[in-house]
C-alpha positions, 0 to 999 in steps of 0.5 A: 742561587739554585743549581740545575743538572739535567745532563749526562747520566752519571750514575749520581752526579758529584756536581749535585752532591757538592752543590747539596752541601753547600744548602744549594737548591737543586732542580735535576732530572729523574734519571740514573742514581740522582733520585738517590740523592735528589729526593723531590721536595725534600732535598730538591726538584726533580723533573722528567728527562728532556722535559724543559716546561718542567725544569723551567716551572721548577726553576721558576717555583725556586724563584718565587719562594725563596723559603723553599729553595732554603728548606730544601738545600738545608735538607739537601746538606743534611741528606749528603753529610748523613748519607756520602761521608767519605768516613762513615761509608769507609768504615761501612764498607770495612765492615762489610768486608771484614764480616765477609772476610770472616765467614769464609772457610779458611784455605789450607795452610801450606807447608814451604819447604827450601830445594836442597834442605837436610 
């Protein structure tokens, strides 16, 4: 089995990210954010956009050696459980925040005072 994406531009494609989880070889175009997920020939193929000799070679290549297409969706998985985990990139981005939050000057406090108080 190996998974193609040579569509739309969509930033990086969930499509392709699922199929790297489950150890799919992937073969897609360099366009967009896909060369973040899909490094080539160490988490799957990539082929110039609207090149269909490429994406067929690629394919045909997948077919032909079968170990390539598993050492690739095995670096694939890899690749998207280090890099796109929902927790670790949560508490990335916490971090983040909170050291943001933290250099911020303080705003000045402010007094509430009730109409009609004695």
């Amino acid at each position: 089995s190996v998974t193609t994406g040579s569509g739309k531009r969509e930033g990086i494609p969930v499509a392709l990210m699922e199929a790297l989880a489950c150890e799919l070889p992937v073969v897609a175009t360099a366009i967009s954010g896909v060369p973040e997920l899909v490094i080539h020939n160490q988490t799957g193929l990539l082929v110039p956009e609207r090149d269909a000799a490429a994406l067929a070679d690629a394919l045909l290549l997948l077919c032909r050696d079968a170990e390539l297409g598993r050492r690739l969706g095995r670096a694939g998985r890899e690749h998207v459980l280090r890099h796109y985990n929902l927790r670790r990139n949560a508490e990335a981005l916490r971090a983040l925040l909170q050291r943001d939050w933290a250099s911020q000057p303080a705003a000045p406090s402010e007094t509430v005072t009730t109409r009609g108080a004695t």
